[in-house]
C-alpha positions in Angstrom: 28.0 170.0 174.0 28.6 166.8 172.6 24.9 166.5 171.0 25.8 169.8 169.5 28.7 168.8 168.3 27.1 165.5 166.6 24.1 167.7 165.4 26.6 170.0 163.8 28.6 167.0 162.0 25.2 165.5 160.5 24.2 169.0 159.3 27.3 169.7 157.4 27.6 166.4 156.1 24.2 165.9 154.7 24.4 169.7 153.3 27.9 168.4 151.9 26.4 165.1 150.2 23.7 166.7 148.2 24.2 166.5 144.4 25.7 169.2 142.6 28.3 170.8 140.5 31.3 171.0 143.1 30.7 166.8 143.4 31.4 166.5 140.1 34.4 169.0 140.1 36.3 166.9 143.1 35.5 163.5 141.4 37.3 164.5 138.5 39.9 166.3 140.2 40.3 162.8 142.4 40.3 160.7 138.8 43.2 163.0 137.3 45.1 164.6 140.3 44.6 162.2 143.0 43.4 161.8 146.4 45.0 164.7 147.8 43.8 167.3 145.2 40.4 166.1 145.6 40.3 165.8 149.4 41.9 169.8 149.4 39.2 171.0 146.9 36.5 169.6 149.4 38.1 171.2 152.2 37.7 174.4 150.3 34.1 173.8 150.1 33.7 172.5 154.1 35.7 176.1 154.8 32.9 178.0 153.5 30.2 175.7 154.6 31.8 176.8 158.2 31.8 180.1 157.6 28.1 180.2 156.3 27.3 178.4 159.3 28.9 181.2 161.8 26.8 183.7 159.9 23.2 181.8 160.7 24.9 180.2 164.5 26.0 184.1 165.5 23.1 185.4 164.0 25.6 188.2 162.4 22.9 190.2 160.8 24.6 192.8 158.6 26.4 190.4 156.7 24.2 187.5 156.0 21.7 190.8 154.8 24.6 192.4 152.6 24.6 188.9 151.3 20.7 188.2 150.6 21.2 191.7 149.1 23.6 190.8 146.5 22.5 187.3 146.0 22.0 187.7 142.4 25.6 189.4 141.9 27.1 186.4 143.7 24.7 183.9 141.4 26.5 185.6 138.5 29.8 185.2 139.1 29.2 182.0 140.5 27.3 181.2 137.4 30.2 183.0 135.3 32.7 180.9 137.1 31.0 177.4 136.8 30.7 178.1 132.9 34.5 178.6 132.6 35.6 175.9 134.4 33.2 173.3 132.9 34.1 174.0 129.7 37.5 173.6 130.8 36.8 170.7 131.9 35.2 169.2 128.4 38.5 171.1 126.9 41.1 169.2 128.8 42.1 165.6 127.6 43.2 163.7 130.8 45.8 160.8 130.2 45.1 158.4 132.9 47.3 155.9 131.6 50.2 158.0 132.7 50.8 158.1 136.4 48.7 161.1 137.8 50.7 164.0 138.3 51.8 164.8 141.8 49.9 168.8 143.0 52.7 171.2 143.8 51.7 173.9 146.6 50.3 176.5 143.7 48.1 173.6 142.3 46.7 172.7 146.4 46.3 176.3 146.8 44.0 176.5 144.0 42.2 173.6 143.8 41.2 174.8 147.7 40.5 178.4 146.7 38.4 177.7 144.0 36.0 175.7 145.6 35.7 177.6 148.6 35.2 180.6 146.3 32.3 179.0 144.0 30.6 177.8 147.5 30.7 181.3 149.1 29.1 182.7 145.8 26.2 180.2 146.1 23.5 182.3 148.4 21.2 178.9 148.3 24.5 177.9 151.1 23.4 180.3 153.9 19.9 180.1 153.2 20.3 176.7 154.1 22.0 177.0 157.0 20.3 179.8 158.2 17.2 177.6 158.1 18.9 174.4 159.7 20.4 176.5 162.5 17.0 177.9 163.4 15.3 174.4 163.5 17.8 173.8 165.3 17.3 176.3 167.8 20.8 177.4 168.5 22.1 181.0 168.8 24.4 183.2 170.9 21.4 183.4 173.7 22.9 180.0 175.4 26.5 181.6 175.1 29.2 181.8 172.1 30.2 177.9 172.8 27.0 176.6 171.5 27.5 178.6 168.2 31.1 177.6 168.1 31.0 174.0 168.7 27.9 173.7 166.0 30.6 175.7 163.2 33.3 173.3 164.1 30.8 170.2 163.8 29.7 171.2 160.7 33.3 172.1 158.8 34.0 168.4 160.0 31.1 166.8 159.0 31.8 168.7 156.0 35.4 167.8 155.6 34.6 164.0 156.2 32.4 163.9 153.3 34.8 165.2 150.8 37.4 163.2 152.5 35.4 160.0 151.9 34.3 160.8 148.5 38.1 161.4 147.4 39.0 158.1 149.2 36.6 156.0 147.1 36.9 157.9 144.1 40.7 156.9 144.3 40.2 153.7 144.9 38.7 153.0 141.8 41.1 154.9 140.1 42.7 151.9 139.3 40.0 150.1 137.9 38.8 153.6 135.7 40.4 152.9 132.0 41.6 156.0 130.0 38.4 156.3 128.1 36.3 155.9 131.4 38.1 159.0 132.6 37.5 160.9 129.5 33.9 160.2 129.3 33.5 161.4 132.8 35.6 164.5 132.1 33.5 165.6 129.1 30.0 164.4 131.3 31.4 166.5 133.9 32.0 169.8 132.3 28.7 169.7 130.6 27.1 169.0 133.8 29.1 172.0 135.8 28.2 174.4 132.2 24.7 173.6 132.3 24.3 174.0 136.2 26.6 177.6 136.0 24.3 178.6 132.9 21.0 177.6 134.6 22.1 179.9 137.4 22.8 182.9 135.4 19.6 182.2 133.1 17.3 181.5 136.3 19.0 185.0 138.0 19.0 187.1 134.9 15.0 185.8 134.4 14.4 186.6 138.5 16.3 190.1 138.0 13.8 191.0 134.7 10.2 189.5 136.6 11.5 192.2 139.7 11.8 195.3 137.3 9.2 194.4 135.7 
């Protein structure tokens, strides 16, 4: 169990590492919130990176297709959502020279809910998984610890990237001047826009090319 295990940590972790607008939403969140904010919201994200990872280990069928069925819904709101909180972002005027305020529980509870929900409305996740899972050749035929031991590799391999990515974002806190943190602010919220409004343009395109 221990290779799957190990397997499972690498997959989530790589999955975790690639680019994209979540990585720019905790390294903010890190610059103006602190470590803690920044490791919870990537915890959010390694929750649902578990949970798409049960779907395609457990081969549970009717959801993942209810999913793939609705993918373009899901790329809406997630698109919808994205929007919203990048111009947020580009709205909001950070003041790093001021210690950075402590999270209470509300602000924890939805710096995690917020990424887990814009992860688990992004149908690219399970595809990827679902592919990964298959290479990998794993599946409730050897038994339900297999399956189970890959989900728990993967929401830790998961975890430890965000973790690590909070950790050296905060280190440099320090060394990031007030207008360093602006200018990522603003860069940030235009990158999460654009990648929310490329979603809904690249779904609403898909959706027209099907009718027609």
């Amino acid at each position: 169990m221990g290779s799957v295990l190990l397997r499972g940590f690498v997959l989530g972790f790589v999955i975790a590492a690639s680019p994209g607008p979540i990585f720019f939403l905790c390294l903010r969140r890190t610059l103006t919130r602190g470590w803690v904010t920044g490791a919870v919201s990537g915890f959010g994200v390694a929750t649902a990176d578990g949970f798409y990872a049960a779907l395609a280990a457990f081969g549970i069928g009717a959801v993942t297709s209810w999913l793939a069925g609705e993918r373009q819904w899901l790329a809406l709101i997630g698109g919808a959502a994205l929007v919203l909180i990048g111009l947020r972002t580009i709205l909001e005027r950070p003041k790093n020279d001021e210690p950075a305020p402590t999270a209470g529980g509300s602000g924890l509870a939805w710096a995690y809910l917020s990424t887990l929900g814009l992860t688990i409305t992004n149908p690219a996740t399970i595809v990827s998984f679902a592919a990964l899972v298959a290479a990998l050749g794993i599946g409730i035929s050897g038994g339900y610890l297999p399956p189970a031991v890959l989900v728990v590799g993967v929401f830790a391999g998961s975890a430890t990237w965000w973790c690590v990515l909070a950790a050296v974002t905060a280190g440099l806190e320090a060394r990031v001047t007030p207008r360093a943190v602006r200018g990522i602010s603003t860069i940030s919220g235009l990158a999460i826009a654009a990648l929310g409004m490329l979603a809904i343009l690249s779904t609403l395109a898909a959706a027209l090319g099907d009718a027609g």
